[in-house]
N, C-alpha and C positions, 0 to 999 in steps of 0.2 A: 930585383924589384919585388916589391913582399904583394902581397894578396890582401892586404886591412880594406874592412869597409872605409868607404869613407863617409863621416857623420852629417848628420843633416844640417841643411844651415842654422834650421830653427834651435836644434839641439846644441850647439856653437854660440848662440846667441844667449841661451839659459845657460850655459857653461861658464861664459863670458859675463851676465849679470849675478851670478850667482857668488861667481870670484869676486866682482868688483863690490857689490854687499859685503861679502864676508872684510875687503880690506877698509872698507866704512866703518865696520864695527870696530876692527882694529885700529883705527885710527882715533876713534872714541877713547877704546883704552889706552893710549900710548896718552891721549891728550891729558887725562886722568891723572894719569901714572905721573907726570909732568906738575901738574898742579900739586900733588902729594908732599912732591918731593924738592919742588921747589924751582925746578928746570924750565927750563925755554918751550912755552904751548906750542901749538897749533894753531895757527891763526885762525879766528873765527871765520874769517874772508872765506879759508878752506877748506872749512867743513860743511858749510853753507853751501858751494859749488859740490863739492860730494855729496849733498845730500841732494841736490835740484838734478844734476846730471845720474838719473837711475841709481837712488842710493837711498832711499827712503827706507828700504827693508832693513838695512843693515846701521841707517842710525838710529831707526827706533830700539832695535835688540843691542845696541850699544849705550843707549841712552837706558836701558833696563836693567841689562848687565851688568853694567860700570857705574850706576847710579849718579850717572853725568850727564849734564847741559840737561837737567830738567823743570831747573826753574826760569833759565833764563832767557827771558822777553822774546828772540827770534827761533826760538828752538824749543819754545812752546805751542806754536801755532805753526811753524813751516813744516815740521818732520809729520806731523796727522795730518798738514794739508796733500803736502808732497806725495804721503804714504796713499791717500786714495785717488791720488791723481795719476801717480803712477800702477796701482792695480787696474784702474779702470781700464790705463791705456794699453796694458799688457791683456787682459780681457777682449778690450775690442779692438786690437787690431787684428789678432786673426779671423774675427770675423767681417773685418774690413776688406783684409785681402783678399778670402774669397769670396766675399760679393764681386770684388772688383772682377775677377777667374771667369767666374760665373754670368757676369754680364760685357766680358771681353769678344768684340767682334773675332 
C-alpha cells in the first residue's frame, strides 16, 4: 500500500469539471468537423444537455474556437446564460457551505 495523499474533494470536483468542459469543447469541434465534411452531427438535443449540465465553460471556448453554433437561435442566448449561471453557482457555493459549517449546531 503506497503512501499518496489523497485529494481533496473539492479538488476532484474542479478536476471533474474541468475535464468534462474540455470534452464540451471537444464535442463543438467534432460537431464542426462533421458539418465540413458532410458526416453525421451531433444532435443539438446534446449539446444543449452539455451545455446545461456544467458545461458552459467549455461551449463557449468551443463556440470561439471552432467558430460554431454562433449564430444559431438557442446557442445564442443559452451558452451566455448558462455561462453566468453556472460561474455564479460555482462562486457561491462555497460560500454556501460554510455558512452552512459556521452555523451548524
Amino acid at each position: 500500500m503506497s503512501n499518496l495523499p489523497i485529494p481533496s474533494p473539492t479538488l476532484l470536483a474542479a478536476i471533474l469539471i474541468l475535464a468534462w468542459n474540455f470534452g464540451v469543447m471537444l464535442l463543438f469541434g467534432i460537431d464542426k468537423r462533421a458539418a465540413l465534411h458532410g458526416l453525421r452531427r451531433v444532435p443539438e438535443r446534446r449539446l444543449i444537455k452539455a451545455i446545461v449540465f456544467i458545461g458552459a465553460v467549455g461551449a463557449f471556448l468551443g463556440q470561439r474556437l471552432f467558430r460554431h453554433k454562433t449564430r444559431k437561435a438557442p446557442f445564442t442566448w443559452l451558452v451566455p446564460t448558462m455561462l453566468a449561471v453556472q460561474i455564479a453557482a460555482m462562486i457561491s457555493a462555497p460560500l454556501f457551505i460554510a455558512g452552512l459549517q459556521n452555523s451548524w449546531p
